[in-house]
VEXDREN-2710 file (C-alpha; in Angstrom, 1 decimal):
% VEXDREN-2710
k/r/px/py/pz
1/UNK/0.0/0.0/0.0
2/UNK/2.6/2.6/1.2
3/UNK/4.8/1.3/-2.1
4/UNK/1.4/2.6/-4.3
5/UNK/1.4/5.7/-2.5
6/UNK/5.0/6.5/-3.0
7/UNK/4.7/5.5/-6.8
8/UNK/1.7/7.9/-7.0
9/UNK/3.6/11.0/-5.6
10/UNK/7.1/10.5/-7.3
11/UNK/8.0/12.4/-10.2
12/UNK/7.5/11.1/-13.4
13/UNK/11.1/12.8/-14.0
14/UNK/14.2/13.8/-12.1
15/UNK/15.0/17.4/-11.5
16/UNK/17.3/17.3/-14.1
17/UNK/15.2/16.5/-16.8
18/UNK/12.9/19.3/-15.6
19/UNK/15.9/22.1/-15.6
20/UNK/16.7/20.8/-19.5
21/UNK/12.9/21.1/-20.5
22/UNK/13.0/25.0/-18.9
23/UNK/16.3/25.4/-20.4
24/UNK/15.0/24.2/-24.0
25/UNK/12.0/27.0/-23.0
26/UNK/14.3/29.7/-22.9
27/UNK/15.7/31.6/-25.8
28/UNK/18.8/30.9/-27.1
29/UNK/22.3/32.9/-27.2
30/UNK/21.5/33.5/-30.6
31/UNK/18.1/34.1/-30.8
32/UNK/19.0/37.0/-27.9
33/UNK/21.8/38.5/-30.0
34/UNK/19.2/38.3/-33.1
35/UNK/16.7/40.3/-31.1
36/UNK/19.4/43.0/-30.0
37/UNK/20.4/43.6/-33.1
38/UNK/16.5/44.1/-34.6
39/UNK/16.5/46.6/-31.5
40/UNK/19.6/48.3/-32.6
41/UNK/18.7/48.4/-36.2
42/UNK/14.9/49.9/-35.1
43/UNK/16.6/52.1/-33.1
44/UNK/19.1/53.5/-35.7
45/UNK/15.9/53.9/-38.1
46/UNK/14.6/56.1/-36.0
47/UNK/17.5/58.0/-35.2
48/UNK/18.1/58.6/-38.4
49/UNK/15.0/59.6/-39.1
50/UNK/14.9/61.9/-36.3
51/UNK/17.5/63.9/-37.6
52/UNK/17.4/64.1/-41.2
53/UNK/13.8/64.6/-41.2
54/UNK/12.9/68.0/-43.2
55/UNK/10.2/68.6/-40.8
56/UNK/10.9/69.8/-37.2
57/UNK/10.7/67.5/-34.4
58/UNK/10.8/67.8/-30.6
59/UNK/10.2/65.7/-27.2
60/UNK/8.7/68.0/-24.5
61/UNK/7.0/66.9/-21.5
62/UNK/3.1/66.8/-21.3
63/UNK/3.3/68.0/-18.1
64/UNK/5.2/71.4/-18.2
65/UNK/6.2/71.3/-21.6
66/UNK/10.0/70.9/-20.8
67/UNK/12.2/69.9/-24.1
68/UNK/14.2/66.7/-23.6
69/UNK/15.2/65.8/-27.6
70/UNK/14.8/68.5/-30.9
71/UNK/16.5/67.4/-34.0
72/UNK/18.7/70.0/-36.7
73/UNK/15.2/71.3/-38.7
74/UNK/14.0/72.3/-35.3
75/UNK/16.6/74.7/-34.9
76/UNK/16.9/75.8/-38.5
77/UNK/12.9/76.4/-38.5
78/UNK/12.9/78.4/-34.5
79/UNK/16.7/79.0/-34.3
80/UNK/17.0/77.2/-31.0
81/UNK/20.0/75.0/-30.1
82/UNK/20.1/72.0/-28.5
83/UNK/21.9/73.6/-25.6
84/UNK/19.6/76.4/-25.5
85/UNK/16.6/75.1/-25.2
86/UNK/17.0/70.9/-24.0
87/UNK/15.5/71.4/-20.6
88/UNK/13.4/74.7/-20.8
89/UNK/10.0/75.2/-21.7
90/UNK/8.3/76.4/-24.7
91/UNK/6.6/78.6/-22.1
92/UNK/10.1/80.1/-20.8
93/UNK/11.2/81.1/-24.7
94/UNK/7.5/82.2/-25.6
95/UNK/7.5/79.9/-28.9
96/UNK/3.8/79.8/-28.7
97/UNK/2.8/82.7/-30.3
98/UNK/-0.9/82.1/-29.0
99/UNK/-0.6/79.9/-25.9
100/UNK/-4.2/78.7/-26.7
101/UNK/-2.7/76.8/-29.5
102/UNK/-0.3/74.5/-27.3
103/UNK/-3.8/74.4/-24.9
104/UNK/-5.5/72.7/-27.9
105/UNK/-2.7/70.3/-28.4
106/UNK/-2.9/69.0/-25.4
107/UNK/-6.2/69.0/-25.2
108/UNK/-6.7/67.2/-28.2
109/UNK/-3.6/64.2/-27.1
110/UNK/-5.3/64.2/-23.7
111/UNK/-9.2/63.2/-25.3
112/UNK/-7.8/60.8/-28.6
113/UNK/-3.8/60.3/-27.6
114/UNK/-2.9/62.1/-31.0
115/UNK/-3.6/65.3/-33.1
116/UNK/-3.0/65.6/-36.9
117/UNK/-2.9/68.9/-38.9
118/UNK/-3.0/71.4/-36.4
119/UNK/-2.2/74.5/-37.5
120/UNK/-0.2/77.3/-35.6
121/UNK/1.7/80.2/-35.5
122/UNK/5.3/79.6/-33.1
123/UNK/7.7/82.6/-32.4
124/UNK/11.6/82.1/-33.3
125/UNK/13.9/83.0/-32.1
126/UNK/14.8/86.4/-33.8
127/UNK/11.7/86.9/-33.4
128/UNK/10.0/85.9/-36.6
129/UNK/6.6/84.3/-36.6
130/UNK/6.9/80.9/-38.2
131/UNK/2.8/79.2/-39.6
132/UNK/3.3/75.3/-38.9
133/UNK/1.1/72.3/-39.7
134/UNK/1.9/70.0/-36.5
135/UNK/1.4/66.2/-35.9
136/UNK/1.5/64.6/-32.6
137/UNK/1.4/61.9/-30.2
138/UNK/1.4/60.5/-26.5
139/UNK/4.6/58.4/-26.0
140/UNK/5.7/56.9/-22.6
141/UNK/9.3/58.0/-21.1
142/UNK/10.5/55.4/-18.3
143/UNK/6.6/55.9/-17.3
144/UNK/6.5/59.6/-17.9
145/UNK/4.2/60.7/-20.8
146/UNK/5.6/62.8/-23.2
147/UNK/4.3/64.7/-26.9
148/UNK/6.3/63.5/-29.9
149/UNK/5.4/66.7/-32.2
150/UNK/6.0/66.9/-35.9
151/UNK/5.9/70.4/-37.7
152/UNK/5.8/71.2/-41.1
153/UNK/7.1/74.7/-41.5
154/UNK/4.1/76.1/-44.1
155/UNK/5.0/80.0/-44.1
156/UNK/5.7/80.2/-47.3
157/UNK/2.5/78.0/-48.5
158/UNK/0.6/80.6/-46.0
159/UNK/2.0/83.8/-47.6
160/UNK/1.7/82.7/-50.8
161/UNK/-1.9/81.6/-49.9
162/UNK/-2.5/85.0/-48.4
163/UNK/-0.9/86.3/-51.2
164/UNK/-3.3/84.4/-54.0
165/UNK/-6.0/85.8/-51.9
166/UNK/-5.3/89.3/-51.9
167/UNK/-4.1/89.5/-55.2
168/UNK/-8.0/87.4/-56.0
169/UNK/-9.8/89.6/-53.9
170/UNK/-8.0/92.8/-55.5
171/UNK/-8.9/91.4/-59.2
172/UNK/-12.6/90.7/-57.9
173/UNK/-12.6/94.4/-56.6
174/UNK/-10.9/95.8/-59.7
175/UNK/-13.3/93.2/-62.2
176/UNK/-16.3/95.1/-60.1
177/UNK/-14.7/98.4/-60.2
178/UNK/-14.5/98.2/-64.2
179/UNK/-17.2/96.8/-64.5
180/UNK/-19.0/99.3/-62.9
181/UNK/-17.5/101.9/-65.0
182/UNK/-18.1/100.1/-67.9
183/UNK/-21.9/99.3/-67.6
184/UNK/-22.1/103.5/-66.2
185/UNK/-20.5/104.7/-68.9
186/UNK/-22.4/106.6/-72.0
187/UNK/-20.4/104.9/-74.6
188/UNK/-21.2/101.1/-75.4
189/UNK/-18.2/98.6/-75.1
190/UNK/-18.3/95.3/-76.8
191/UNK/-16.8/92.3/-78.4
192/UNK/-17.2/90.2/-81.1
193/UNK/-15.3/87.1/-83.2
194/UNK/-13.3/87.5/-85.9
195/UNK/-16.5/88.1/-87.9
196/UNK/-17.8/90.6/-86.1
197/UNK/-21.0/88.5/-84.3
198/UNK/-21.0/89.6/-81.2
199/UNK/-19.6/88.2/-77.8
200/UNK/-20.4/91.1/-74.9
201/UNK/-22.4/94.3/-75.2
202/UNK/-22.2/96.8/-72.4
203/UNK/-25.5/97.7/-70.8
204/UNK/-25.5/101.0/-72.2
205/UNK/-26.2/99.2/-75.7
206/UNK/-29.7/99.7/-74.4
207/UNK/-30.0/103.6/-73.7
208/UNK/-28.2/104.2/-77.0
209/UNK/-29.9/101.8/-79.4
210/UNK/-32.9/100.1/-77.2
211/UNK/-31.4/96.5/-77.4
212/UNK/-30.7/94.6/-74.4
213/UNK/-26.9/93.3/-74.5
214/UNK/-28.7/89.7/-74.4
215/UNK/-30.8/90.7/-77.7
216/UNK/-27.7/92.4/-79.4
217/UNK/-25.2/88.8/-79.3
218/UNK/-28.1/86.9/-80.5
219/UNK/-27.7/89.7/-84.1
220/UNK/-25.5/89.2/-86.8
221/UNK/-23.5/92.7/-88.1
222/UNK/-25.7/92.9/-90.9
223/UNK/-28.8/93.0/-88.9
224/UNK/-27.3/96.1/-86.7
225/UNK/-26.7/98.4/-89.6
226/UNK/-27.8/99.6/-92.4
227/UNK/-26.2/98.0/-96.1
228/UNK/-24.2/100.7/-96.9
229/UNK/-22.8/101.0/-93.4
230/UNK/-22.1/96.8/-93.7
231/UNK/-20.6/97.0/-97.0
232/UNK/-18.1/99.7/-96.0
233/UNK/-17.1/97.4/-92.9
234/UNK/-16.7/94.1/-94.9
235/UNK/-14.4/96.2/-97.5
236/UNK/-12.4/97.8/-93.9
237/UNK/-11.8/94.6/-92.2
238/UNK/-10.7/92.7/-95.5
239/UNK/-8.0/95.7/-96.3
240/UNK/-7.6/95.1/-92.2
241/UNK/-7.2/91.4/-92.9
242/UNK/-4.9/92.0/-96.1
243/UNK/-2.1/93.9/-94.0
244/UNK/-2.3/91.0/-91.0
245/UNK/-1.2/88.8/-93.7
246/UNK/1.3/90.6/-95.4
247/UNK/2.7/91.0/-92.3
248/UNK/3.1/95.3/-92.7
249/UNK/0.8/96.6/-90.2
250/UNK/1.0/97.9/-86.6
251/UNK/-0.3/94.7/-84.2
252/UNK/-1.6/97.2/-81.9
253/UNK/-2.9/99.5/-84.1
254/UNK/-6.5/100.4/-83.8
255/UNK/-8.8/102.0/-86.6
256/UNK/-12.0/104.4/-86.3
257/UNK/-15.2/103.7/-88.6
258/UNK/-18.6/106.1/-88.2
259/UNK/-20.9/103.3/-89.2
260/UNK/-25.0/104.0/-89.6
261/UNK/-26.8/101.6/-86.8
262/UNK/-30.5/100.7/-86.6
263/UNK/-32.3/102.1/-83.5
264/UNK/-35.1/99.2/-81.9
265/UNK/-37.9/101.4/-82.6
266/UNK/-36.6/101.9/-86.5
267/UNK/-34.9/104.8/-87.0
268/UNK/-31.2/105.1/-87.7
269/UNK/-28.3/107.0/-85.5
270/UNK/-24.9/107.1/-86.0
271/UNK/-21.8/105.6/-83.7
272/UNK/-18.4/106.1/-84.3
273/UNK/-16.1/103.0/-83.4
274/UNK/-13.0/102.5/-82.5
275/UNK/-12.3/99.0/-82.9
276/UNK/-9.0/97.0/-82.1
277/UNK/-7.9/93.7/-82.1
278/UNK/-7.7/90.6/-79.8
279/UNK/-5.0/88.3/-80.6
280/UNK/-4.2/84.7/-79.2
281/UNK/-0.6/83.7/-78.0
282/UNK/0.9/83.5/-81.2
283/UNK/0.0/87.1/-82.5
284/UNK/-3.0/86.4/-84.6
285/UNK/-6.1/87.9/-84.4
286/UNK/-9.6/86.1/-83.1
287/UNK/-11.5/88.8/-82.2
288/UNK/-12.7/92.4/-82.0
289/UNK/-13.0/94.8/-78.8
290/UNK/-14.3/98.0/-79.2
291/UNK/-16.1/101.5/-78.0
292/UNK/-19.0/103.1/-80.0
293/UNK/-19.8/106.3/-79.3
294/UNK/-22.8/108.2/-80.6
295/UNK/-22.3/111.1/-83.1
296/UNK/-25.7/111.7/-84.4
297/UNK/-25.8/115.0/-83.1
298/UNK/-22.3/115.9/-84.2
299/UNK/-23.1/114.2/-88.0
300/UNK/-26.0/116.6/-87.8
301/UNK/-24.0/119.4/-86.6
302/UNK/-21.3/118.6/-89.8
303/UNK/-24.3/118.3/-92.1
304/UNK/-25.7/121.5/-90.9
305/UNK/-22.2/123.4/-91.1
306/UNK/-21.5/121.5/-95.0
307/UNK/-25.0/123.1/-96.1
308/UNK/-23.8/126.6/-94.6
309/UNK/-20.7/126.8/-96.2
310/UNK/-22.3/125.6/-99.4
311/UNK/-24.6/128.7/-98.7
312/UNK/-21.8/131.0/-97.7
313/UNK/-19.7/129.8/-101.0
314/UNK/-23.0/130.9/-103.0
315/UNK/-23.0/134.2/-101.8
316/UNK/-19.5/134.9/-102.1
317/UNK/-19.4/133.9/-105.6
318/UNK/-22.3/136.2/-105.5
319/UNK/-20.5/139.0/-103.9
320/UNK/-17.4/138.2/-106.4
321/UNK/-19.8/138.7/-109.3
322/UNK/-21.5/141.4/-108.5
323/UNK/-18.1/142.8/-107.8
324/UNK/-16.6/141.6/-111.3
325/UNK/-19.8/143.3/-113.2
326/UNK/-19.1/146.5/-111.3
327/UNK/-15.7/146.8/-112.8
328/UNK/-16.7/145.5/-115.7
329/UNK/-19.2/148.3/-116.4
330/UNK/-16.4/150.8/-115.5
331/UNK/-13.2/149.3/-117.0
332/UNK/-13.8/146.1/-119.8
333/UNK/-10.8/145.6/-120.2
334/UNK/-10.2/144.7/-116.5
335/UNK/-12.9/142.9/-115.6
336/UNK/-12.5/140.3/-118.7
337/UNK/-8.4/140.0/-117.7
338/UNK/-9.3/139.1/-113.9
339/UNK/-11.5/136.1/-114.8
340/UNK/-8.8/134.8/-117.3
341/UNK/-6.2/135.3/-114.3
342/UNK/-8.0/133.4/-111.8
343/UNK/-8.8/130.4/-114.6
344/UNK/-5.1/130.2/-115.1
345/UNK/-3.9/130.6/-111.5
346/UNK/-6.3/127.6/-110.6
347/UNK/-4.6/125.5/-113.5
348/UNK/-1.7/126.5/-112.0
349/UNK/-2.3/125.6/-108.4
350/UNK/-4.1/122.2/-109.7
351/UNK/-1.0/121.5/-111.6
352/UNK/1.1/121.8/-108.5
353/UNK/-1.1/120.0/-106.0
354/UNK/-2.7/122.4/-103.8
355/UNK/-5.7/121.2/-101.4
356/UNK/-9.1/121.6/-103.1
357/UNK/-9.6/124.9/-100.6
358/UNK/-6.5/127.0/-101.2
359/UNK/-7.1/126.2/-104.9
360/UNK/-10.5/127.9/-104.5
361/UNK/-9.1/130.3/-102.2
362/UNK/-6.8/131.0/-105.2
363/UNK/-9.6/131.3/-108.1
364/UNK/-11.4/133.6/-106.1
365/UNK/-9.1/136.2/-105.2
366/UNK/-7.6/136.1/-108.7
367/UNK/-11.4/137.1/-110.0
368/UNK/-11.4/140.1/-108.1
369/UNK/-7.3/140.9/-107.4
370/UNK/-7.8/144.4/-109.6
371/UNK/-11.2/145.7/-107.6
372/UNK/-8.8/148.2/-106.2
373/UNK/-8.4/149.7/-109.8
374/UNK/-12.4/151.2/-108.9
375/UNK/-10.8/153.8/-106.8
376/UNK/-8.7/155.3/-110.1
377/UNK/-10.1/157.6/-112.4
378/UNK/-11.4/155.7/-115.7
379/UNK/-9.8/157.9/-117.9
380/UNK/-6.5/157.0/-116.3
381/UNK/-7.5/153.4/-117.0
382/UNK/-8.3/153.8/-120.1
383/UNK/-5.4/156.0/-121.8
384/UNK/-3.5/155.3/-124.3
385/UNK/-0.7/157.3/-123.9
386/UNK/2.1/156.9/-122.0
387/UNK/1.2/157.2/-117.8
388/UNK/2.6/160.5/-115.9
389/UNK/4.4/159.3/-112.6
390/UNK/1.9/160.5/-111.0
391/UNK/-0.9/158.6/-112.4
392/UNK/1.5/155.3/-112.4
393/UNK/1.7/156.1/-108.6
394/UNK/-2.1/155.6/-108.7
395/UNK/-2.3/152.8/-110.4
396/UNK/0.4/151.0/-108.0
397/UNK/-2.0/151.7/-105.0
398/UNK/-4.9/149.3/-106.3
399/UNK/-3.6/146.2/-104.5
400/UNK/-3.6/148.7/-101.5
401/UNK/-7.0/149.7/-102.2
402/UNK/-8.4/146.2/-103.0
403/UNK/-7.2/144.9/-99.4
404/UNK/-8.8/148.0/-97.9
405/UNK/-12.0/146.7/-99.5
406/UNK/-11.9/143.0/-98.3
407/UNK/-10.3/143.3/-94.9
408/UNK/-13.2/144.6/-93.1
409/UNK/-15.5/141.3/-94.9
410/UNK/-15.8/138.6/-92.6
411/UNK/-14.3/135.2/-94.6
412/UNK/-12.6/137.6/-97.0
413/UNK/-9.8/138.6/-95.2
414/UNK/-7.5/136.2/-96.4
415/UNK/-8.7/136.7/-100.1
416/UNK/-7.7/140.6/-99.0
417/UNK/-3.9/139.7/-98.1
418/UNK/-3.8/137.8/-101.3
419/UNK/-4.7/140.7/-103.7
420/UNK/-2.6/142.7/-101.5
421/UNK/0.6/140.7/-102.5
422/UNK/-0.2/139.9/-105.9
423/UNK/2.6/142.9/-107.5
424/UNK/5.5/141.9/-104.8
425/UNK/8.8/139.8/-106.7
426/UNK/10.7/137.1/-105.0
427/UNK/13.7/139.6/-105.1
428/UNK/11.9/142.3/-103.1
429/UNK/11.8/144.5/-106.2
430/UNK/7.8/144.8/-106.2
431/UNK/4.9/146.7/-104.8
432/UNK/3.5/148.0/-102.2
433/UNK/5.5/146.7/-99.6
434/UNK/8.6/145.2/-101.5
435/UNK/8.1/141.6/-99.7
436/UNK/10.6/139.3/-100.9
437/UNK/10.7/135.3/-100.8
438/UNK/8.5/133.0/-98.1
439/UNK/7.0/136.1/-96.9
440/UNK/4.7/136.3/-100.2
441/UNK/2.0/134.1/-100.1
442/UNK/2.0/131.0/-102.3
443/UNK/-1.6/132.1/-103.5
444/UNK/-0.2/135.4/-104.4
445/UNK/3.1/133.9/-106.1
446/UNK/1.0/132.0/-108.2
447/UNK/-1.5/134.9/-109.3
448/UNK/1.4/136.6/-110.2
449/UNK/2.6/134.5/-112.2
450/UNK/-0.8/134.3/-113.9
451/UNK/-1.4/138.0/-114.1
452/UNK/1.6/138.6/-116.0
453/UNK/1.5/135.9/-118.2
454/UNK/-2.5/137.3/-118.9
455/UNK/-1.6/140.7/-119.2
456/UNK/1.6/140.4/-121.8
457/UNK/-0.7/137.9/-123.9
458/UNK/-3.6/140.3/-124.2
459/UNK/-4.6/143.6/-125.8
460/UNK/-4.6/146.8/-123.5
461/UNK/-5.7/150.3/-124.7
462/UNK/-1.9/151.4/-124.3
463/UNK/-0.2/148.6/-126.6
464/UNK/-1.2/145.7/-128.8
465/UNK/-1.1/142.2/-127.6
466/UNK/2.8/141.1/-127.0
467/UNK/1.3/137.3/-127.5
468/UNK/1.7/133.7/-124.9
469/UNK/5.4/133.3/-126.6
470/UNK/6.7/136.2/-125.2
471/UNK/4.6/135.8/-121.8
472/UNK/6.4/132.8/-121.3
473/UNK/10.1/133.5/-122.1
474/UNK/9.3/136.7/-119.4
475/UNK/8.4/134.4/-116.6
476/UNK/11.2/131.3/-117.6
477/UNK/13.8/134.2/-117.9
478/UNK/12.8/135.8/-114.4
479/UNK/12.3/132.4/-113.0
480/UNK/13.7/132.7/-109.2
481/UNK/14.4/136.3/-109.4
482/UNK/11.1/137.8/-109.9
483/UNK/8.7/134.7/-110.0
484/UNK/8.0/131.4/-107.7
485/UNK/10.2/128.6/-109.0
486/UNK/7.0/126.2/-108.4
487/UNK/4.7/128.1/-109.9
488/UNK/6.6/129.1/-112.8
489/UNK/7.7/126.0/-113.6
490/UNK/3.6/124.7/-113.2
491/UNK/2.5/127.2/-115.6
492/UNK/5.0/126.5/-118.0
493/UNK/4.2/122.8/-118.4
494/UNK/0.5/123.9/-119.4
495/UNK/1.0/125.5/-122.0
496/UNK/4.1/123.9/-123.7
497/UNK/3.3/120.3/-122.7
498/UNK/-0.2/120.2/-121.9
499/UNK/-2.0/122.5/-124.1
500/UNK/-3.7/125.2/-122.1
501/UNK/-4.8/128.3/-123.7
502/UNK/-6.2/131.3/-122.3
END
């Protein structure tokens, strides 16, 4: 019986087996010196990582805040050393720049033991405010808790954010700004494509023409205006078109057409526009901007102002007939050599290219350039003998006398100055006031040139007519000295190449 119970309480195996079963339960030499290295290696990872991270990185104490570990970006980022700052608070060095922001960091570690993208502004250390986006976490310290934080330094990203904004919100206000002025203003801005349908209209479409901008892009051009105002744009914008191509015309030229445009209600105003191009990257155009202005008022005005100096150039000829009849009732002789004069001193001016209005200018004060000749006795006009000096003293006075007659005229004054000059000689040799070179009118070198010409052709009650041959030899011969090269030359040519006669 005892021998059962003994058998029943002995070990099925010696304490020696026992130790070499816990022995095989323990790890080996080798499978320890495997683990330290793994530990080593993990460690060096994160060492490594610590310090060539390009975000900043710091241990502080949850408590207090109290640094114990900052790696290189911290201090390039806040300017704090290690020596500076391992063992201080971000409290002592005021990093925070609002200490609420380190509040809600630890708020937020305390309530979900980590915090991801929290932004906030921290002071460095010259003073600088430095915008970070932080990361962080609750690790243990030998049973202390601690906040691993990781901050991306975003300053720049901020300013230029800030930046984008201001420069967004200063294009919004200047966009509103313009676009107040341009829907306020009188005149009517628009754009169209490259064949003229339009793209925008400004408000003030409506005032001017009674379209709504939305009713005026749904027109084509030739709906707007009337044919004769679309046919004189097609034939603009193809000579337009033309130059782009040959490459010869200003890119940021712009060009001015009055064009005819029909009102809602019917009736027809005009607008003058001044169109310009849009062009894409490459220089060509694709488009049309442009401002149109109304002008019917100032189209009337120019009518009204064409009709009155039609009028006016009625009644002067009027005036200059009535005028040439006078002296022709007194001197014949006169009045038939002033309208030969001012035919040939038009020829003349014609010949050398004058404007249309100083050509007229001319004709007109060469009809009437002897009215001062009324003022001399008709016997003295008339005689046949040889003058006194007395009476040829008289007869020197009539381009005196004629500007005395016109000056006071309103419109004629210039006509005056011009019969006033018509006996002075490039050299200074004529009369009354022996006026030389530029200071003789060109309109008064050129009837010159015509009256002598006239007068040496035709009869007069002193002499028989010296004929055109030796009219012109006179003038070539005196060409320079006493009569305009221009005009000489000019009246030459039409009779000895082109076949005028008086």
């Amino acid at each position: 019986m005892k021998d059962e119970l003994r058998n029943n309480f002995e070990p099925v195996e010696d304490v020696s087996t026992s130790n070499q079963k816990i022995k095989e339960l323990e790890p080996s030499e080798s499978e320890h010196k495997w683990a330290q290295g793994a530990l080593t290696k993990s460690e060096e990872k994160f060492r490594k990582a610590f310090y060539i991270s390009p975000d900043s990185i710091s241990i502080t104490r949850l408590e207090d805040g109290m640094y114990v570990s900052i790696n290189p970006e911290f201090t390039r980022i806040l300017g704090y050393t290690e020596e500076e700052i391992i063992e201080k608070t971000s409290i002592e060095y005021n990093i925070w720049d609002n200490i609420e922001d380190r509040q809600r960091l630890v708020d937020g570690l305390k309530k979900d033991g980590e915090v991801n993208n929290l932004e906030a502004a921290l002071r460095a250390k010259v003073g600088d405010i430095v915008q970070g986006l932080m990361s962080a976490s609750i690790i243990d310290l030998d049973g202390v808790p601690h906040i691993l934080s990781i901050t991306r330094d975003i300053t720049a990203r901020k300013r230029a954010k800030s930046e984008r904004e201001d420069a967004l919100g200063a294009l919004r206000e200047s966009e509103e700004k313009y676009r107040f002025l341009v829907e306020q203003m009188k005149d009517t801005v628009w754009t169209a494509d490259i064949s003229m349908k339009p793209t925008y209209v400004s408000q003030s479409s409506t005032n001017n023409l009674g379209f709504t901008p939305e009713e005026r892009v749904r027109q084509d051009l030739s709906e707007m205006v009337t044919p004769e105002t679309y046919s004189k744009i097609v034939d603009v914008l193809a000579r337009e078109l033309e130059k782009e191509q040959e490459g010869t015309a200003d890119p940021d030229r712009s060009i001015a057409i009055e064009m005819e445009y029909y009102h809602k209600d019917g009736h027809t105003l005009w607008l003058e526009n001044r169109i310009h191009a849009i062009r894409n990257n490459d220089g060509r155009p694709v488009g049309f901007h442009g401002v149109s202005r109304d002008i019917t008022k100032r189209k009337k005005a120019e009518e009204d102002l064409k009709e009155t100096l039609e009028n006016l150039r009625k009644a002067l000829g009027a005036i200059v007939q009535v005028m040439v009849l006078a002296m022709e009732t007194r001197d014949p002789y006169t009045a038939g050599h002033q309208l030969r004069v001012a035919d040939l001193a038009r020829a003349i001016a014609t010949e050398m290219g004058l404007p249309k209005d100083k050509i007229e200018e001319i004709r007109i004060a060469s009809s009437i350039h002897d009215m001062g000749k009324l003022s001399i006795p008709a016997e003295i006009l008339s005689k046949t003998a040889k003058l006194s000096e007395l009476e040829f003293s008289m007869i020197k006075e009539h381009p005196m006398k004629g500007y005395k007659f016109l000056k006071d005229i309103k419109h004629f004054q210039h006509l005056g100055e011009i019969v006033y000059q018509h006996h002075e000689r490039m050299d200074g040799s004529g009369y009354p006031r022996n006026l030389k070179g530029d200071d003789i009118l060109i309109e008064a070198r050129i009837l010159a040139v015509s009256d002598v010409v006239e007068a040496m052709s035709s009869h007069r009650p002193y002499r028989a007519a010296l004929g055109i041959d030796a009219a012109l030899e006179e003038i070539e011969k005196n060409r320079g000295t006493l009569y305009d090269n221009d005009a000489t030359d000019a009246g030459l040519r039409l009779f000895r190449e082109k076949g005028y006669q008086l």
